[in-house]
Every structure is written in structure tokens, then in C-alpha cells.
N, C-alpha and C positions, 0 to 999 in steps of 0.2 A: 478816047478813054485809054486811059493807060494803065498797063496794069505790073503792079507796084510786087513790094514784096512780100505785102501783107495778100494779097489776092494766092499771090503762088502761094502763098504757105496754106491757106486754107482750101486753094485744089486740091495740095498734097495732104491736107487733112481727113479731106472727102474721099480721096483717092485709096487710101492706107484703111478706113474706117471703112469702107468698099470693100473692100480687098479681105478686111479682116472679117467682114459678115459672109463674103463669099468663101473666103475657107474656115468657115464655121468655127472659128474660135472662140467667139461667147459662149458659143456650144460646149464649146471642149472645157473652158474656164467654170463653167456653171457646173459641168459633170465633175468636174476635180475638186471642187467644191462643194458639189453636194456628198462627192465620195469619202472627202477628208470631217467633213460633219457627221457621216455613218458610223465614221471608225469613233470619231470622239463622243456620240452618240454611245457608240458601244463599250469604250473604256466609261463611259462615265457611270451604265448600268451596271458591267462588270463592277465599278467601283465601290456603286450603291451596294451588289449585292453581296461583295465582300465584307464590307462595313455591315451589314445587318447578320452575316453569317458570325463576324467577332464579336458581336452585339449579343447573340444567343452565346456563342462560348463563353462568352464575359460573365454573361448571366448564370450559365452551368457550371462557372467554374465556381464562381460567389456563391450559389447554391450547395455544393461540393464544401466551399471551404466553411461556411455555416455549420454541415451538418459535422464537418471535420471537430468543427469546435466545439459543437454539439455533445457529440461525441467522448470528444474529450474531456470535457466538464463532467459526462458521468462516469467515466474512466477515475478520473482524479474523486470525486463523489466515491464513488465503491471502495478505491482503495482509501480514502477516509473512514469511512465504515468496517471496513475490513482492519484498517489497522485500531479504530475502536476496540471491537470484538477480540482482537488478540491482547489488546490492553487489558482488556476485561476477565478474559478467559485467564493469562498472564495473572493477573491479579487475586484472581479465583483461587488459583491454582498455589501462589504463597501464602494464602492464606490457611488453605487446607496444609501444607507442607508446613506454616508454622503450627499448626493445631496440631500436626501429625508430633512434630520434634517433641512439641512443649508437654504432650503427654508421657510418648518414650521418655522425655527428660525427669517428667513426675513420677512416673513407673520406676525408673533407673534410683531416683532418690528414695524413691519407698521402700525399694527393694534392700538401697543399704541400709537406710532407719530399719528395717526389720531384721536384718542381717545384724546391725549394732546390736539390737536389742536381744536378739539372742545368743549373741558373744557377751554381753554385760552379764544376761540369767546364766549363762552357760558358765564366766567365768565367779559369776555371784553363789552360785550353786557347788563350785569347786571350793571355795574361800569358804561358804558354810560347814562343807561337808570336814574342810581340812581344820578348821576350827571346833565343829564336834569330835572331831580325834582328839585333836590336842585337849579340849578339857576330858574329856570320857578318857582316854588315858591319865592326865592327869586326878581325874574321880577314883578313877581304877585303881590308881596308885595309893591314893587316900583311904577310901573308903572300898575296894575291892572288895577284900570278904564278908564284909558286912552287906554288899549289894545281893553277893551271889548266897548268901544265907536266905536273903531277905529273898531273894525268887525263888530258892526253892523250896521254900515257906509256901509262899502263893500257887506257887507249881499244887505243891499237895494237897491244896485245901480245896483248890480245885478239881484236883480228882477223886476224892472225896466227898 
């Protein structure tokens, strides 16, 4: 029997595989191995539980920005309302202010139609009174002595 090159290689296979269970290296390969599956193990729940913590913030913040707009829409709502009511109020308010003028204005006008009308009597009354001069002097000049005869005629019969 001879023994060839394929025999040595397979002593030195047995030999090293020997050698390698005698210094416990499966051992030490399986512990390195189970330790780097802990770690990844660990990053992978750390992972998860990151992920589920952005998952509720995600959710707090959507909730947040909901109520934000929520919010807002009665924000924008009120000052709709609000600026109704000042339209209203506004509008109220020129309308009493034209009532207000358009009286003063009728007053103002009344005042001069009566003010006219007693500058027309006032100067109608001067024109009469200057016009009973002129004829009553004129009469006077006419018929004078005959007037004042004739009153005090009347004069006497009345005291009499």
C-alpha cells in the first residue's frame, strides 16, 4: 500500500480538524456568532422600537396639525363673523349718520324758508306801511281839512 498524496492530505485534514476541536474553536466560532446575532438581535429591537416611537410622534404630530387647522378654520370663521358684524354695525351706523345729516339738512332748510318768509312779511310790511304814507300824505294834501273836520265831527258826537 502506498500512500499517495491524496491519503497525506486527508491525515492532514483529520489532523487540523483534531487540532481544531481540541482548541475549541467551533466553540469559540459559535460564541462569536451567537454574540454578533445578539448585537444584531439588539439593533434590530432598538430598530423596531424607534420605528414605533416615530410611528406615535407621527401620529401626535398629524393630530397636532389637524387640530392646528382645526383651529384655524375657526380662527378664519370668527374673523368672518366679526368682520360681518362690523359691516353691519358700519352700515348701521351711515345710515343713522345719513338720517342724522338729512334732518339737520331739512331743519337748516326750514329754518331759512322761515327766515325768507319773514324777511318777505318783514320787508312786505315796510312797502305797505311806506306806501300808506305816501297815499295818506298824499290824501292829506288833498283832502286834509276836510278829514280832520270830518274827525272832529265824530270826535263830538261821540262825546255827546
Amino acid at each position: 500500500m502506498e500512500l499517495d498524496n491524496t491519503f497525506w492530505t486527508a491525515a492532514a485534514l483529520f489532523v487540523f480538524l483534531g487540532l481544531m476541536v481540541y482548541l475549541k474553536v467551533p466553540k469559540m466560532i459559535t460564541g462569536n456568532l451567537d454574540s454578533k446575532i445578539d448585537k444584531i438581535q439588539e439593533d434590530l429591537d432598538e430598530a423596531k422600537r424607534l420605528r414605533e416611537e416615530a410611528q406615535a410622534l407621527l401620529a401626535k404630530y398629524e393630530l397636532k396639525r389637524k387640530e392646528a387647522e382645526s383651529e384655524a378654520q375657526d380662527i378664519i370663521e370668527a374673523a368672518k363673523d366679526e368682520a360681518e358684524r362690523i359691516a353691519q354695525e358700519a352700515k348701521i351706523s351711515l345710515e343713522e349718520m345719513i338720517v342724522r345729516r338729512t334732518k339737520a339738512v331739512e331743519l337748516k332748510i326750514s329754518q331759512a324758508e322761515t327766515q325768507a318768509v319773514s324777511e318777505v312779511r318783514e320787508r312786505s310790511a315796510e312797502v305797505a306801511v311806506e306806501a300808506a304814507r305816501a297815499i295818506l300824505s298824499d290824501q292829506m294834501a288833498d283832502k286834509g281839512n276836510t278829514l280832520v273836520d270830518a274827525a272832529i265831527k265824530d270826535v263830538g258826537s261821540q262825546l255827546n
